[in-house]
PDB file as gemmi writes it, atoms N, CA and C in Angstrom:
CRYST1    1.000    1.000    1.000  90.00  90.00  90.00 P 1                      
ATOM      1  N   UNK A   1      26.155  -7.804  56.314  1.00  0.00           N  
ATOM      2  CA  UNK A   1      26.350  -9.189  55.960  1.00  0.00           C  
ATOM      3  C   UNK A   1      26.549  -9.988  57.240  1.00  0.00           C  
ATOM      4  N   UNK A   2      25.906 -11.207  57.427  1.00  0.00           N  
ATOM      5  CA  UNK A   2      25.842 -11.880  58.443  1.00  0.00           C  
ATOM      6  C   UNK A   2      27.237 -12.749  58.425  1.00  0.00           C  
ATOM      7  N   UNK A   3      27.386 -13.126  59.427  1.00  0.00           N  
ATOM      8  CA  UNK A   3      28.534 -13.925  60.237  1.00  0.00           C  
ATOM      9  C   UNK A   3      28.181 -15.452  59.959  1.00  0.00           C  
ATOM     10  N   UNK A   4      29.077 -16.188  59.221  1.00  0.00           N  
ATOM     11  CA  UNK A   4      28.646 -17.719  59.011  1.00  0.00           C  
ATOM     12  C   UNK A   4      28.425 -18.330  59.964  1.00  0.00           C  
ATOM     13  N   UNK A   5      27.540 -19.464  60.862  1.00  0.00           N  
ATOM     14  CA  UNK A   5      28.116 -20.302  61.623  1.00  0.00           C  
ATOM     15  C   UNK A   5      29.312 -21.196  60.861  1.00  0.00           C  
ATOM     16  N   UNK A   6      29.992 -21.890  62.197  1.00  0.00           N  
ATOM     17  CA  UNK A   6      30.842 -22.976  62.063  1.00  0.00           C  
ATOM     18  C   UNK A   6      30.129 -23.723  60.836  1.00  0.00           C  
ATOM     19  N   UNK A   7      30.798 -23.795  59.903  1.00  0.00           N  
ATOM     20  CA  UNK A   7      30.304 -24.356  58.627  1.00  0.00           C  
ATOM     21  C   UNK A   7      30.725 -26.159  58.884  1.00  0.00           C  
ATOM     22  N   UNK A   8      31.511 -26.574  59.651  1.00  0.00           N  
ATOM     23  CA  UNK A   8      31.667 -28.125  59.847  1.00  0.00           C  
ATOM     24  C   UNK A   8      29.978 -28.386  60.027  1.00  0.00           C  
ATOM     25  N   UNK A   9      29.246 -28.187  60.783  1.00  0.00           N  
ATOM     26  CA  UNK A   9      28.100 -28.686  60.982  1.00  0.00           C  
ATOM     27  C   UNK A   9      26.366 -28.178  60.189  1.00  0.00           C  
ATOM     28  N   UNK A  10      25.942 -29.331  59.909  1.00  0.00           N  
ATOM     29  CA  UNK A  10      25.270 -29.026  58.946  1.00  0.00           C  
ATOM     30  C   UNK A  10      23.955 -27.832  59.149  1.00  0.00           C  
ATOM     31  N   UNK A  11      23.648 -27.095  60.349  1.00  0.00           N  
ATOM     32  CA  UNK A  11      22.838 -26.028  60.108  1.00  0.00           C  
ATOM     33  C   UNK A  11      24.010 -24.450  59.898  1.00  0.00           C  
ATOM     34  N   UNK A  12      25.256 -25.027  60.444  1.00  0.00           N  
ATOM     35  CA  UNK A  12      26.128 -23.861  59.408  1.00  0.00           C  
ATOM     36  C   UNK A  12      26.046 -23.811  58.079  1.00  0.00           C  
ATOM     37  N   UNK A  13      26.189 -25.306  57.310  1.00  0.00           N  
ATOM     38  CA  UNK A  13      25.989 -24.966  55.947  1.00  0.00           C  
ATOM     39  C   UNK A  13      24.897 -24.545  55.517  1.00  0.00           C  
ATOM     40  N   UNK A  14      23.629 -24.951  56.252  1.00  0.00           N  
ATOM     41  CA  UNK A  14      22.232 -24.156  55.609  1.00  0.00           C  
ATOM     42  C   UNK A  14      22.139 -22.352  55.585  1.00  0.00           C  
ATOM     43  N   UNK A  15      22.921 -22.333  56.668  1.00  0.00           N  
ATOM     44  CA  UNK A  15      22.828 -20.750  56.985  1.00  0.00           C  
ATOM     45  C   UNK A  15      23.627 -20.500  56.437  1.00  0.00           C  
ATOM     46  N   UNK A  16      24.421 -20.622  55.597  1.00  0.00           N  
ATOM     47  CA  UNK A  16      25.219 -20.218  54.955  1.00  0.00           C  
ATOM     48  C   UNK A  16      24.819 -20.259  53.552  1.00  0.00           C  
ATOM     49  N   UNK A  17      24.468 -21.279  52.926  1.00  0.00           N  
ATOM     50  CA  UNK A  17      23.366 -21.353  51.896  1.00  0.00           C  
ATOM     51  C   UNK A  17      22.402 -20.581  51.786  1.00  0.00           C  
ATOM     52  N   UNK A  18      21.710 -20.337  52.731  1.00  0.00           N  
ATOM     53  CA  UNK A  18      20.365 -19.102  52.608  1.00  0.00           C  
ATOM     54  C   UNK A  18      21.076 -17.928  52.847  1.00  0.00           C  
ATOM     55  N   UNK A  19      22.594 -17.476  53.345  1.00  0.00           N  
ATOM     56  CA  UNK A  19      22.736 -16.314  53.137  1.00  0.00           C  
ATOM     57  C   UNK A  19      23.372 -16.340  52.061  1.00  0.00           C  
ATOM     58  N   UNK A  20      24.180 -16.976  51.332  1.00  0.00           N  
ATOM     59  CA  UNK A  20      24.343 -16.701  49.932  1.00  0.00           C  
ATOM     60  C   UNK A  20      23.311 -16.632  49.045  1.00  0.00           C  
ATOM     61  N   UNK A  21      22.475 -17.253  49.054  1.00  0.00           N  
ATOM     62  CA  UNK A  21      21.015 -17.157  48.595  1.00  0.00           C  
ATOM     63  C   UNK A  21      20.307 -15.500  48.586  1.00  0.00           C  
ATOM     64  N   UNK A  22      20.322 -15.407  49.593  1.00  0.00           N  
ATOM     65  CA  UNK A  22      19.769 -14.186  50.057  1.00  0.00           C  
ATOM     66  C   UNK A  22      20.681 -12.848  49.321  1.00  0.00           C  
ATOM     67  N   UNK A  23      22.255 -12.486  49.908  1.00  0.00           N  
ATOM     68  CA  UNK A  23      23.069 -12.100  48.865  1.00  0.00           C  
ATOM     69  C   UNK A  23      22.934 -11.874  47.028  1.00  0.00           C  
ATOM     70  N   UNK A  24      22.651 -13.053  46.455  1.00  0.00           N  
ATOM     71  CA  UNK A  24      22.864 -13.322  45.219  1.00  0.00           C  
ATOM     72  C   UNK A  24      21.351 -12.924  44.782  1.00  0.00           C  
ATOM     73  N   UNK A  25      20.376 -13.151  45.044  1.00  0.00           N  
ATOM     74  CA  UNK A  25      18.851 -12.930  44.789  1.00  0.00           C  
ATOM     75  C   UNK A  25      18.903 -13.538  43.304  1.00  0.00           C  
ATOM     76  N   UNK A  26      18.577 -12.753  42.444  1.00  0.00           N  
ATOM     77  CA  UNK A  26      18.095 -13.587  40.921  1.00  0.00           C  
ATOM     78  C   UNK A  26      19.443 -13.240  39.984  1.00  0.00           C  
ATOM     79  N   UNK A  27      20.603 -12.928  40.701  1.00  0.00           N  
ATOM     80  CA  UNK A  27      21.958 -13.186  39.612  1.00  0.00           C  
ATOM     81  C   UNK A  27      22.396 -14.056  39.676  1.00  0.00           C  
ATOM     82  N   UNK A  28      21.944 -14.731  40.283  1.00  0.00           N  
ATOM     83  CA  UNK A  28      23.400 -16.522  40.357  1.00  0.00           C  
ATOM     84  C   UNK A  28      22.291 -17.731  40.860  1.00  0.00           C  
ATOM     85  N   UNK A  29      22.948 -18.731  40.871  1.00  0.00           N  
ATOM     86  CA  UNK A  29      22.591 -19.827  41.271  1.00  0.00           C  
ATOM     87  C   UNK A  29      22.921 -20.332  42.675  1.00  0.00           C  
ATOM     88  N   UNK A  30      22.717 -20.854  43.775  1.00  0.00           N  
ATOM     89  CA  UNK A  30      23.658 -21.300  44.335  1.00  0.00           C  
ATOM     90  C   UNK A  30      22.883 -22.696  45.079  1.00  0.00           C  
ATOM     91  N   UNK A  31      23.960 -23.914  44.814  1.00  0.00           N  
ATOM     92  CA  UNK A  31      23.714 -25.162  45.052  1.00  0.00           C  
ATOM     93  C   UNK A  31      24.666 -25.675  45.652  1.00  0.00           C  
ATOM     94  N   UNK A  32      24.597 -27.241  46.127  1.00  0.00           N  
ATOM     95  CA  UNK A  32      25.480 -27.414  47.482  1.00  0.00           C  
ATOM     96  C   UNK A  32      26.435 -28.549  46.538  1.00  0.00           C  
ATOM     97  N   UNK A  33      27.468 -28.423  47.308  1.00  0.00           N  
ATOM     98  CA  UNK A  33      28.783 -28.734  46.526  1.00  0.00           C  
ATOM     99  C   UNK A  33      29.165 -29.255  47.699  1.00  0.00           C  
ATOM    100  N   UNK A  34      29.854 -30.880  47.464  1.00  0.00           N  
ATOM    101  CA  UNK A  34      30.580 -31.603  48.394  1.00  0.00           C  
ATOM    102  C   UNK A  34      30.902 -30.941  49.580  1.00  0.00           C  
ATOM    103  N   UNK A  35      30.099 -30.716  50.373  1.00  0.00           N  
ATOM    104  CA  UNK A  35      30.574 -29.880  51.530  1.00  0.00           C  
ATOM    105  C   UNK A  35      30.490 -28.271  51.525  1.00  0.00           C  
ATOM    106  N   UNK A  36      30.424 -27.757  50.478  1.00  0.00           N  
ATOM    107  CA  UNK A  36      30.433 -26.169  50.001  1.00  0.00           C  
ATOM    108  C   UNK A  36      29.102 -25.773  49.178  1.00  0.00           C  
ATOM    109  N   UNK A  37      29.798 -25.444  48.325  1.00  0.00           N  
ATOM    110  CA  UNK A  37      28.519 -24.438  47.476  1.00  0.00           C  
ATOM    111  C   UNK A  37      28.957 -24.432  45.924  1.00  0.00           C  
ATOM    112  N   UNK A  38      28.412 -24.364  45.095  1.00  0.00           N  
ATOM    113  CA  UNK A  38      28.838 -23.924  43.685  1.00  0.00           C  
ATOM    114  C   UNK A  38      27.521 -22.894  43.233  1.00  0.00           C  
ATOM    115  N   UNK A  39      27.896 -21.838  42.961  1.00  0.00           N  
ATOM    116  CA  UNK A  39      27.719 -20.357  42.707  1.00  0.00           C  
ATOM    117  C   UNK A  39      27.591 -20.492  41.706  1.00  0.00           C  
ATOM    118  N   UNK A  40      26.560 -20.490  40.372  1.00  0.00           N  
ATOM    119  CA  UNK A  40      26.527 -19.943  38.884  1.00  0.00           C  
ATOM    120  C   UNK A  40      26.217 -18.071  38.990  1.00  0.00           C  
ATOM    121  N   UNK A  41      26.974 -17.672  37.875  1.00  0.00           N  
ATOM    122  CA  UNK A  41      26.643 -16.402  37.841  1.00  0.00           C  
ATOM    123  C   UNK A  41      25.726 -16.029  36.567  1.00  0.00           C  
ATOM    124  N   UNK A  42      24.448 -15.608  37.158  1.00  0.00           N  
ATOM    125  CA  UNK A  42      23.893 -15.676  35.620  1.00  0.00           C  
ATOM    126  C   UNK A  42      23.843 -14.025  35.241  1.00  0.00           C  
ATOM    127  N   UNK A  43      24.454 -13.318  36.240  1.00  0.00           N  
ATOM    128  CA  UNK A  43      24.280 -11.612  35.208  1.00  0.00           C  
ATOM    129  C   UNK A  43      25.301 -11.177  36.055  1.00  0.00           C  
ATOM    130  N   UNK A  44      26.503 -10.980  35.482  1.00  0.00           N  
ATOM    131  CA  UNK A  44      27.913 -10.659  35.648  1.00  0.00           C  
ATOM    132  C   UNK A  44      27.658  -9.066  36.231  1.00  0.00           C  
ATOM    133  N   UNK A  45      26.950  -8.599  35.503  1.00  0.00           N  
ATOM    134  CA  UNK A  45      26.831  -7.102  35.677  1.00  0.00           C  
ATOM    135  C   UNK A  45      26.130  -6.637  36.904  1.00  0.00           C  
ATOM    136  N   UNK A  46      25.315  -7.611  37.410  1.00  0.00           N  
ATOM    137  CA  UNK A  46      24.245  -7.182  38.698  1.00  0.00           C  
ATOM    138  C   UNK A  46      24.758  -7.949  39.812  1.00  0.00           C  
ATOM    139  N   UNK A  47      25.378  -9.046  39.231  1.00  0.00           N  
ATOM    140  CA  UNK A  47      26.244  -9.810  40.601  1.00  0.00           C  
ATOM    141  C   UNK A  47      26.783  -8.915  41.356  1.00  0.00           C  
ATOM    142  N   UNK A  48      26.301  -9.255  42.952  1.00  0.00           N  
ATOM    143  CA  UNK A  48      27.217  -8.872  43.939  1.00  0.00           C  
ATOM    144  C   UNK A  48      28.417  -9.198  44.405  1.00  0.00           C  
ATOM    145  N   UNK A  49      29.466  -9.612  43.622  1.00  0.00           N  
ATOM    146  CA  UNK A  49      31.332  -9.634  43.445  1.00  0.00           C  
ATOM    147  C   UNK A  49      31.617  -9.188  45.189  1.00  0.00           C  
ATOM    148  N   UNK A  50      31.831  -8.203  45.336  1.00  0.00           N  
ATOM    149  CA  UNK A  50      32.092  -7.903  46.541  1.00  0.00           C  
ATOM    150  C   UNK A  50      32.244  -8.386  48.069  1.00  0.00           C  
ATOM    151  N   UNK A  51      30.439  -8.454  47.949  1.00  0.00           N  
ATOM    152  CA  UNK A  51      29.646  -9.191  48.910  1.00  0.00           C  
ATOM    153  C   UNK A  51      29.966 -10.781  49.391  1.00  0.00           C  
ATOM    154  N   UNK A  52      29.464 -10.897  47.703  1.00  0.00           N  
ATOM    155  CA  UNK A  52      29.782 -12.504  47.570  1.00  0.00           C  
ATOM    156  C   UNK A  52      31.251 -13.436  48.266  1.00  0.00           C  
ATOM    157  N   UNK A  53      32.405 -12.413  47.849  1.00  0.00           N  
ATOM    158  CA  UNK A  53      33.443 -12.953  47.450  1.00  0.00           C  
ATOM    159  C   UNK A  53      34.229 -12.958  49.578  1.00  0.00           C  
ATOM    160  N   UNK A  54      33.685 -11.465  50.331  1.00  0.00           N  
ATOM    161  CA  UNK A  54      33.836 -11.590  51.051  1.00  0.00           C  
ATOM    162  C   UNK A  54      32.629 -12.508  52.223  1.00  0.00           C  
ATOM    163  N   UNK A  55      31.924 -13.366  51.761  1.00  0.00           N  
ATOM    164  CA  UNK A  55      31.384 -13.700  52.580  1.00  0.00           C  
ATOM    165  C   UNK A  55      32.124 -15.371  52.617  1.00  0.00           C  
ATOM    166  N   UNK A  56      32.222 -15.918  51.213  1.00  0.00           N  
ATOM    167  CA  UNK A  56      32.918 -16.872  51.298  1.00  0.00           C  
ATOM    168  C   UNK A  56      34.619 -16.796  51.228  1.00  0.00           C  
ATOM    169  N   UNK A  57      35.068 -15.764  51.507  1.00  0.00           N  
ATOM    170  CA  UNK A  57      36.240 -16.223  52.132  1.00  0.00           C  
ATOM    171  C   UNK A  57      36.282 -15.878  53.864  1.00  0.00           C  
ATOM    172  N   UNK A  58      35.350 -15.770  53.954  1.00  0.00           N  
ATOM    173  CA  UNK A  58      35.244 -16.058  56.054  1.00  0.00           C  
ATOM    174  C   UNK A  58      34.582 -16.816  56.295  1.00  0.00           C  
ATOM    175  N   UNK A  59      34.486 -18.063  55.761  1.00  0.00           N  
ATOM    176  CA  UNK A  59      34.472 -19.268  55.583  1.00  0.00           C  
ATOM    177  C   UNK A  59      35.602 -20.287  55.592  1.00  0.00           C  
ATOM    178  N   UNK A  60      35.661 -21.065  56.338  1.00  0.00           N  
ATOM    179  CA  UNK A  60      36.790 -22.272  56.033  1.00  0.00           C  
ATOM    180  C   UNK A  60      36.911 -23.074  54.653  1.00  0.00           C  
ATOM    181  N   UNK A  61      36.616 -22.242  53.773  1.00  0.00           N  
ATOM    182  CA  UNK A  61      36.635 -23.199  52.400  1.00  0.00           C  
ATOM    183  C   UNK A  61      37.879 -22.660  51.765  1.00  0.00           C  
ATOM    184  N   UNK A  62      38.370 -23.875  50.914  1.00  0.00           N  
ATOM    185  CA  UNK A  62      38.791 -23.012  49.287  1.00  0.00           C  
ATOM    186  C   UNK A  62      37.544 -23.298  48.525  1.00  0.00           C  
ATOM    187  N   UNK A  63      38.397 -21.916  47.545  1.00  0.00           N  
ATOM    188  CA  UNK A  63      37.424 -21.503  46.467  1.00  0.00           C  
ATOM    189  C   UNK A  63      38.145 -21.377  45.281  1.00  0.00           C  
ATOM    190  N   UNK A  64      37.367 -22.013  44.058  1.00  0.00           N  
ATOM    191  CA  UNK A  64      37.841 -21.414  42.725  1.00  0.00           C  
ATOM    192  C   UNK A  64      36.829 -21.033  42.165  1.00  0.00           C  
ATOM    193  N   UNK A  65      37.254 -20.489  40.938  1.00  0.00           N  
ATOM    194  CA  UNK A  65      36.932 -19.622  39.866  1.00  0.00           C  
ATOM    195  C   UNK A  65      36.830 -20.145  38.550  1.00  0.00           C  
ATOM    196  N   UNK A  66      35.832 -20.886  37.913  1.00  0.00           N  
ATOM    197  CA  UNK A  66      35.809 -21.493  36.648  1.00  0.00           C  
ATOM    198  C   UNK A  66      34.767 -20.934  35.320  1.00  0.00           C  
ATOM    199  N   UNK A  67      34.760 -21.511  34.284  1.00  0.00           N  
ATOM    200  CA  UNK A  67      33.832 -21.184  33.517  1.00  0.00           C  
ATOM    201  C   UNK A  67      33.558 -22.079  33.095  1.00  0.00           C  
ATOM    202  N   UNK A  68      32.274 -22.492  32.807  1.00  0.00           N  
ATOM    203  CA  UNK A  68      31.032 -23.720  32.946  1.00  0.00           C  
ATOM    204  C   UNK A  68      30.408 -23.105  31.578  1.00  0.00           C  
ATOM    205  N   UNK A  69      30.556 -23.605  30.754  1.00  0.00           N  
ATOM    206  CA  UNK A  69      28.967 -23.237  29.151  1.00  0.00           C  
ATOM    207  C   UNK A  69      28.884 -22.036  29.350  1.00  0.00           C  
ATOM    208  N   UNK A  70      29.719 -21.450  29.214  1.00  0.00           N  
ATOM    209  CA  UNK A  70      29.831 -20.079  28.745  1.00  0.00           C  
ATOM    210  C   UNK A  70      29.279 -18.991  30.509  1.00  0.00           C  
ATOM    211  N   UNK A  71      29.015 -19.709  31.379  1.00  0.00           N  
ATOM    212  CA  UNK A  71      28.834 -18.766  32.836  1.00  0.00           C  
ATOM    213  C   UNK A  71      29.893 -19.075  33.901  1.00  0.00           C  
ATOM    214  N   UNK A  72      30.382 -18.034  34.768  1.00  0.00           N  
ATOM    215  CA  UNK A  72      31.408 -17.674  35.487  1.00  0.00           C  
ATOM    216  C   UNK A  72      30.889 -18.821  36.493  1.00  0.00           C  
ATOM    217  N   UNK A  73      31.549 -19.889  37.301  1.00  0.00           N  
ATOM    218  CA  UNK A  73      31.044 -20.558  38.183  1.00  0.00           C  
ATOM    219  C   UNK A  73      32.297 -20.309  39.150  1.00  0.00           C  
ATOM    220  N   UNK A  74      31.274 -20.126  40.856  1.00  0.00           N  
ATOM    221  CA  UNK A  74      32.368 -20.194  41.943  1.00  0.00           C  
ATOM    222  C   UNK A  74      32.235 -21.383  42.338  1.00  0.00           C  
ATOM    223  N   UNK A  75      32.851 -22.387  42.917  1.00  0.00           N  
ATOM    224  CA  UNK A  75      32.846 -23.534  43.873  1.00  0.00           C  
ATOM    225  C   UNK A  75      33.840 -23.274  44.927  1.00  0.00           C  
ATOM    226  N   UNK A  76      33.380 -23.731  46.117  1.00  0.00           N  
ATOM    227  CA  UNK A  76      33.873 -23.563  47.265  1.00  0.00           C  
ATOM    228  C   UNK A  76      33.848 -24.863  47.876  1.00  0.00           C  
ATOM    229  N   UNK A  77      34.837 -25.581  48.882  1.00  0.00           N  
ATOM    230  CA  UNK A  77      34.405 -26.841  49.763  1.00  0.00           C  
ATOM    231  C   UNK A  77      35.695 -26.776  50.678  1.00  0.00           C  
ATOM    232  N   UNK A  78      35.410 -26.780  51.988  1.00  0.00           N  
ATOM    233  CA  UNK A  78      36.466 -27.402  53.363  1.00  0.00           C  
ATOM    234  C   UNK A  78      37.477 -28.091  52.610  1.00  0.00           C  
ATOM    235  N   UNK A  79      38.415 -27.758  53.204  1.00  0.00           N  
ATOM    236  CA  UNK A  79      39.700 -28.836  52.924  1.00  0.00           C  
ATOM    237  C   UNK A  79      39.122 -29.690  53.411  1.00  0.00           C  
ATOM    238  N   UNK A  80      39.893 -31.071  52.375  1.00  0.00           N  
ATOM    239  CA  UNK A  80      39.493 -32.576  52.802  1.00  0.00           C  
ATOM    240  C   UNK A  80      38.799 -33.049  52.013  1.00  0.00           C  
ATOM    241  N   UNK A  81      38.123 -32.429  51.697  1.00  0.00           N  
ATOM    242  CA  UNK A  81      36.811 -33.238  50.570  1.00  0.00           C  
ATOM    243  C   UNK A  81      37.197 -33.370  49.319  1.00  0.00           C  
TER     244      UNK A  81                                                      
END                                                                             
């Protein structure tokens, strides 16, 4: 698993986006969130949990944990926003 750039600047967040992207392949969603990301999980069972969970917490974000129409959603964003 790759090393985020500095996520303040915006080709950190892309690279960080295409590696969650890359990570998640066809179990989740992942779209850009005020500064972060919001994660749909669309197959609980094939999701990479692990991966996922340690890549965005070596990240400067918080993160929660919600449920959206019946799918597990992560959102993540920098303090401040």
């Amino acid at each position: 698993m790759q090393r985020p750039l500095a996520c303040g600047s915006l080709i950190g967040l892309i690279s960080s986006e295409n590696e969650l992207k890359r990570l998640i392949g066809d179990t989740g969603q992942v779209n850009s969130y005020v500064g972060g990301f919001e994660i749909k999980v669309l197959d609980g069972e094939l999701f990479p949990w692990e991966n996922v969970l340690e890549f965005i917490l070596s990240l400067p974000h918080q993160v929660w944990i919600t449920r959206f129409e019946g799918s597990l959603v992560i959102k993540t964003k920098p303090p401040g926003f």
